[in-house]
N, C-alpha and C positions, 0 to 999 in steps of 0.2 A: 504494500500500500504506500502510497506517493506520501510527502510531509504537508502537502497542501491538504489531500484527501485527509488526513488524519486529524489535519486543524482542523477542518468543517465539519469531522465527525463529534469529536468532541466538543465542539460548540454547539450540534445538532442533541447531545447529550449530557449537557452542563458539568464537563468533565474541567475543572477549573483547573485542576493541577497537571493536567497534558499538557492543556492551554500556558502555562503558567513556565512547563518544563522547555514551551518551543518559544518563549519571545525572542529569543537572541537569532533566530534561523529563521524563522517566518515571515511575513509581510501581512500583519493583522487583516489588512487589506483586499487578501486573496479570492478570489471569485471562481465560481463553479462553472459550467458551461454555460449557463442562464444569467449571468452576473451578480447572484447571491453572495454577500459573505458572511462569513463567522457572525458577524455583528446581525445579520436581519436573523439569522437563523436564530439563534439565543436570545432575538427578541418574540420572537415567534413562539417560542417554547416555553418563554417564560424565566429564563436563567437570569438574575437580577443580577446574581455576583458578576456574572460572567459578562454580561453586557457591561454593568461597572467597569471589570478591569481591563475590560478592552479599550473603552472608548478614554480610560484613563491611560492608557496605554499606546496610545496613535492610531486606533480606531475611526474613519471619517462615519461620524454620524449622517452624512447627507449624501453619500452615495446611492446610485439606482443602480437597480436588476434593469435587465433588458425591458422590461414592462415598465419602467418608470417606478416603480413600489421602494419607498427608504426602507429602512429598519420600523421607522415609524407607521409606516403602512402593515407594514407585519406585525406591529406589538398591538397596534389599534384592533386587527384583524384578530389577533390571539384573546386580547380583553385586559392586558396587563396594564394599567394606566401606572403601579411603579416602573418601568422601567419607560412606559412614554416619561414621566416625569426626569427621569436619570437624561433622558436624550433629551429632551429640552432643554431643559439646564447645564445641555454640552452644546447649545447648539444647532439641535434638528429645528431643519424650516416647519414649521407650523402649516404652510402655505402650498408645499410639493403638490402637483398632480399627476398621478401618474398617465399612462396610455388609454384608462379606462374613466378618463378625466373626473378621478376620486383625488381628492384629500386623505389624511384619518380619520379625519372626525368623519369622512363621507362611508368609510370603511366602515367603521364603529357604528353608524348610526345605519347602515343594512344590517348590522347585525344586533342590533336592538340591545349593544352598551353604553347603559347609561350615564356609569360614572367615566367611562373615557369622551362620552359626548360632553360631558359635563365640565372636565378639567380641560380638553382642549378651548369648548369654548371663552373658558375663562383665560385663556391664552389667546384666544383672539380679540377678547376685551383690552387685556393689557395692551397688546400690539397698537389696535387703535387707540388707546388712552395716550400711549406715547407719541404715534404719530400724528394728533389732532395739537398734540399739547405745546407746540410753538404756538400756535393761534391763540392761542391766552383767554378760549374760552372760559364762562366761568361754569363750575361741578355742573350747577343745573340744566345748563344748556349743554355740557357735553352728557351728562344722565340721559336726556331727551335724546340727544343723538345715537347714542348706543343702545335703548330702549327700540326706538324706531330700528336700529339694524338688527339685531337680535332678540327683539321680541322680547324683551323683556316682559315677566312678569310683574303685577304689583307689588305683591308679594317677597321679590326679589330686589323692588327699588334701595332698598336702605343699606343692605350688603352692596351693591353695583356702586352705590354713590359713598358708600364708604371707600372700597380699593381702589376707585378715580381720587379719591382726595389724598387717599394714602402715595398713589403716583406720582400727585401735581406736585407733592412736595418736594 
């Protein structure tokens, strides 16, 4: 068996200390004939460590399979919203679409996950919270604005207009 084949198997198998035995020889990087790697696989499956020490490790979070799919699309697909959160906070675009013109959260939400529709969204709140926030709108009027793009609920106003405020600052 090839040392590539071994890495993706192991990462297909949350074998963290294979993974661990080949950093110095490997190229975390590496892709399967479909353009898979280590990194979408072991988000697919759920391996949190593993996805950790990868992507702390020179793992690119925002690489695509031939299909356009990140890791992120895998983890969204799998239901894991820990390890979307690990890859967000390394950097996966929020934003990716792949060839079947999905997002995650579009992934997530055919497959009826709620709390991955739910933390993404809130990742697409922050995005726009920031990029409205040169305009020096004030809370309220940007509240109103992200209400109107996501539907907010009423019932949601007071947390929404709380982590806008928490942003502006």
């Amino acid at each position: 068996m090839s040392m590539a084949l071994r890495f993706l198997e192991a990462c297909n198998h949350g074998r963290l200390d294979t993974i661990i035995n080949m950093r110095n020889v490997i190229d975390f990087n590496i892709r399967n004939y479909w353009g898979d790697t280590g990194l979408m696989n072991a988000s697919y499956y759920g391996y949190s460590n593993v996805v950790n020490y990868l992507v702390k490790n020179g793992a690119s979070v925002n690489v695509a399979n031939c299909y356009g799919s990140t890791a992120l699309h895998w983890a969204a697909s799998g239901n894991h919203v820990d390890i979307i959160k690990i890859l967000v906070h390394n950097g996966a675009n929020i934003h990716t679409i792949d060839k079947h013109f999905s997002t995650a959260k579009m992934v997530a939400t055919i497959h009826g996950y709620d709390n991955v529709i739910q933390f993404l969204t809130h990742c697409e709140i922050v995005d726009a919270t920031l990029a409205l926030s040169p305009l020096k709108l004030s809370p309220y009027v940007l509240l109103w604005i992200l209400q109107w793009a996501y539907q907010i609920k009423d019932r949601d106003q007071l947390r929404v207009l709380r982590l806008v405020e928490s942003i502006k600052h």
